[in-house]
C-alpha positions as a Python dict, from the first residue, in 0.01 Angstrom:
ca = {
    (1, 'X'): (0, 0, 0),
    (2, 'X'): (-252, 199, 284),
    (3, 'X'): (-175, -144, 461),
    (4, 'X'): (165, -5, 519),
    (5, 'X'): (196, 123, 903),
    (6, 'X'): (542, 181, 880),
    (7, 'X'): (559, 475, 673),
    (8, 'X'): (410, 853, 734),
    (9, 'X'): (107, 994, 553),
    (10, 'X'): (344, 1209, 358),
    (11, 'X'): (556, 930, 282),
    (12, 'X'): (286, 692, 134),
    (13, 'X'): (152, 990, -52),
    (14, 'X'): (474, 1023, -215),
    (15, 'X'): (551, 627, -273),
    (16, 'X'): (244, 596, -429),
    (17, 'X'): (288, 925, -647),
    (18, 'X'): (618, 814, -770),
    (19, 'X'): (471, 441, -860),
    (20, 'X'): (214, 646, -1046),
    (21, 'X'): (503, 793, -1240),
    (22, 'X'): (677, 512, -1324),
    (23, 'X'): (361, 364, -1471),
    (24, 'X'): (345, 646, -1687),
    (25, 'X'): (680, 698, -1780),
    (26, 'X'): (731, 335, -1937),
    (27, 'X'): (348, 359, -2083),
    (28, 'X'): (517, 705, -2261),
    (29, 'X'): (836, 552, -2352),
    (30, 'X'): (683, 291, -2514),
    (31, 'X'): (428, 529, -2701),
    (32, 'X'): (696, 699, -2798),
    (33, 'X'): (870, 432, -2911),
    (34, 'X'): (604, 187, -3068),
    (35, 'X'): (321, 451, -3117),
    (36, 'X'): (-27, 318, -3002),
    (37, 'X'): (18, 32, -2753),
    (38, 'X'): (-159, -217, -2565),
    (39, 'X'): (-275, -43, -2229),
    (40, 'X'): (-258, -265, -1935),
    (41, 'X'): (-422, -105, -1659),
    (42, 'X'): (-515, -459, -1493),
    (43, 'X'): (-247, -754, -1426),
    (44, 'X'): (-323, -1078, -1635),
    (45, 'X'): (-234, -1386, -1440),
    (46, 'X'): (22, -1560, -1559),
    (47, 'X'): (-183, -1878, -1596),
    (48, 'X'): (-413, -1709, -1791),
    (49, 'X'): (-504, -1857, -2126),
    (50, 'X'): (-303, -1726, -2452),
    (51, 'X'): (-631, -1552, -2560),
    (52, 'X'): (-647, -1339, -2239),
    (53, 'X'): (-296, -1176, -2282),
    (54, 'X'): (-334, -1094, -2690),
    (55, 'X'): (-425, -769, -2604),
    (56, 'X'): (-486, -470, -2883),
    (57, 'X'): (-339, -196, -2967),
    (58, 'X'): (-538, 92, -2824),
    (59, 'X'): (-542, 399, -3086),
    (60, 'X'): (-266, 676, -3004),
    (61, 'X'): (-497, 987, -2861),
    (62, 'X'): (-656, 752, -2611),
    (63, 'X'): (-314, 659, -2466),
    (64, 'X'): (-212, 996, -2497),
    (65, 'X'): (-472, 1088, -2245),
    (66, 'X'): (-423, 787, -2022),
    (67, 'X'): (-82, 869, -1960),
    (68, 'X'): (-138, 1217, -1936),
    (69, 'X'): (-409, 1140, -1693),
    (70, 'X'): (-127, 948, -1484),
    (71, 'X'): (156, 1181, -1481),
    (72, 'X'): (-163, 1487, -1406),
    (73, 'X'): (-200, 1232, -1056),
    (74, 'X'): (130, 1145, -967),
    (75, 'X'): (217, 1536, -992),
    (76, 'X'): (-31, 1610, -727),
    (77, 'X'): (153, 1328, -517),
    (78, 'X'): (496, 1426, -543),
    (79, 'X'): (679, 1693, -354),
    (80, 'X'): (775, 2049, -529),
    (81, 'X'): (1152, 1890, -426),
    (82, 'X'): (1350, 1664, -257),
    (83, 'X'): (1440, 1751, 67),
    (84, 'X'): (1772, 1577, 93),
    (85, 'X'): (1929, 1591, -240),
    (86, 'X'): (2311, 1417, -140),
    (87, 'X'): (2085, 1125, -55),
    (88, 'X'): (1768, 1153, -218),
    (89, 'X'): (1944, 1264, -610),
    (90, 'X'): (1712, 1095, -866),
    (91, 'X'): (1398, 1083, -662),
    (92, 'X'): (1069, 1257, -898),
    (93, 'X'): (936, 1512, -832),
    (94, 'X'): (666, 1760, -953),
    (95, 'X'): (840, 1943, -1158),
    (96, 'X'): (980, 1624, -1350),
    (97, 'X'): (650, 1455, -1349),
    (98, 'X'): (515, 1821, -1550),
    (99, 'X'): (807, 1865, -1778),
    (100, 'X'): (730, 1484, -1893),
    (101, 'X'): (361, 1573, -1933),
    (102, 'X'): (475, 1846, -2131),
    (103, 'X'): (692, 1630, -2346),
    (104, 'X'): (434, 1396, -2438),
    (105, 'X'): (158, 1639, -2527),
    (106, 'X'): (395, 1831, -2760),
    (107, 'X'): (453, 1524, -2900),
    (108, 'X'): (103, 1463, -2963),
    (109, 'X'): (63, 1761, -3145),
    (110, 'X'): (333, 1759, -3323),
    (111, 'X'): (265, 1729, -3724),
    (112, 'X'): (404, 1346, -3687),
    (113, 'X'): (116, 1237, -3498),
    (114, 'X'): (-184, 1537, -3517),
    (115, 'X'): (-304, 1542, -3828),
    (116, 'X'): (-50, 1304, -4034),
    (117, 'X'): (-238, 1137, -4343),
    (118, 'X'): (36, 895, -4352),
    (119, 'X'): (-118, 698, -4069),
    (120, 'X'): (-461, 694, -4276),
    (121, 'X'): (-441, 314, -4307),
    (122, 'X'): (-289, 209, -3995),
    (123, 'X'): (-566, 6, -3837),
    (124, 'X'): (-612, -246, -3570),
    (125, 'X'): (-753, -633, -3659),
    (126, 'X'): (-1114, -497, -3560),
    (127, 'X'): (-1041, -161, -3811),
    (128, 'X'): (-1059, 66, -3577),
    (129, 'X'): (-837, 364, -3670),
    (130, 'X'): (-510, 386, -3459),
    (131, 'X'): (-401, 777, -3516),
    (132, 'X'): (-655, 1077, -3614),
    (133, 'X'): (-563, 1187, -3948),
    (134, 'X'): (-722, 1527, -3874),
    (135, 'X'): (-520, 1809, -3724),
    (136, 'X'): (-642, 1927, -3409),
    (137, 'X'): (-529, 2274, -3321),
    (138, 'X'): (-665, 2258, -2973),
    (139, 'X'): (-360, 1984, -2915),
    (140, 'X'): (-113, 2295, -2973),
    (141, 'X'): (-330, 2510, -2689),
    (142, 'X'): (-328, 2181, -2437),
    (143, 'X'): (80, 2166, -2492),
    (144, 'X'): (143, 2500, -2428),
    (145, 'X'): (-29, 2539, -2114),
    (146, 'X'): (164, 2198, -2023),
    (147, 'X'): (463, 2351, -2083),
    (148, 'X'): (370, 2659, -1911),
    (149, 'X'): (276, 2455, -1640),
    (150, 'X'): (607, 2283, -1578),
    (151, 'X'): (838, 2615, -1642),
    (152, 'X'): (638, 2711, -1351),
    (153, 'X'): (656, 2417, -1131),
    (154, 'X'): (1047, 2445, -1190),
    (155, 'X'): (1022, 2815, -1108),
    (156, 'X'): (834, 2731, -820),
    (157, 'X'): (1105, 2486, -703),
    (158, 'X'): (1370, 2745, -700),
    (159, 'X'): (1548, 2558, -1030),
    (160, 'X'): (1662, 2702, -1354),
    (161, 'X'): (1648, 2580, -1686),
    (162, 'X'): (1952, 2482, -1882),
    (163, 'X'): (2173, 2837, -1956),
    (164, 'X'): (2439, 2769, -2226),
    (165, 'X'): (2758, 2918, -2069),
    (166, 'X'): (2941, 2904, -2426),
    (167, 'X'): (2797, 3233, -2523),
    (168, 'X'): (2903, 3414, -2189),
    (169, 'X'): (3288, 3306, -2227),
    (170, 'X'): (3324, 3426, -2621),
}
């Protein structure tokens, strides 16, 4: 992509902030979805051999911190807005990148997946452990400052978080 002569310095920055994103986003989707998953951080040709492409599953705090490692990345990439929002509705930015951070580590230390004994025999083919059966406190502390984070970013960006008008009108 720095091959690219045809876009600004701030523009690349951004491209390459909101590809960053994206890469993240469907890595958390699918965590959220599937729990641990297969992390694919390198493209496998497709004429590689069957064997290559069996990939394992990777246990659920270490893809926890890859994609929080991402979205941490991308946010530094992205503008605090979009300057053009009739044409440019949709587009990432900080804030969004944040408040999905935020998501995810709540989600990690939520009771479902920080400390659930449930999970105690859910192994991969080489029995390595897939989810920490111990509660970890200290995930509570890192969500909280990620959601701190992002209410500020928003703040920052001059936009307000959802305000139920139903109470107002009765």
């Amino acid at each position: 992509m720095d091959g690219v002569h045809d876009l600004s310095q701030d523009e690349l920055k951004r491209w390459k902030g909101e590809v960053i994103f994206l890469k993240a986003y469907y890595h958390y989707l699918l965590l959220r979805a599937y729990g641990p998953i297969p992390l694919m951080d390198e493209n496998i040709e497709v004429s590689a051999p069957a064997e290559a492409m069996a990939v394992g599953r990777i246990p659920f705090d270490s893809c926890v911190n890859y994609v929080n490692n991402l979205l941490e990345e991308s946010a530094g990439m992205l503008p605090l807005k979009v300057d053009k929002e009739t044409t440019e509705a949709g587009r990432v930015t900080k804030s969004v990148a944040l408040t999905i951070r935020a998501q995810l580590l709540t989600m990690a230390a939520s009771p479902l997946f920080n400390g659930n004994i449930d999970y105690t025999n859910v192994i991969d083919r080489n029995g390595v452990s897939l989810f920490n059966v111990v509660a970890d406190p200290k995930k509570w502390e890192r969500a909280a400052k990620a959601c701190q984070d992002a209410i500020e970013e928003t703040q920052l960006a001059k936009r307000k978080l959802y305000e139920d008008r139903r109470s107002i009108i009765m």
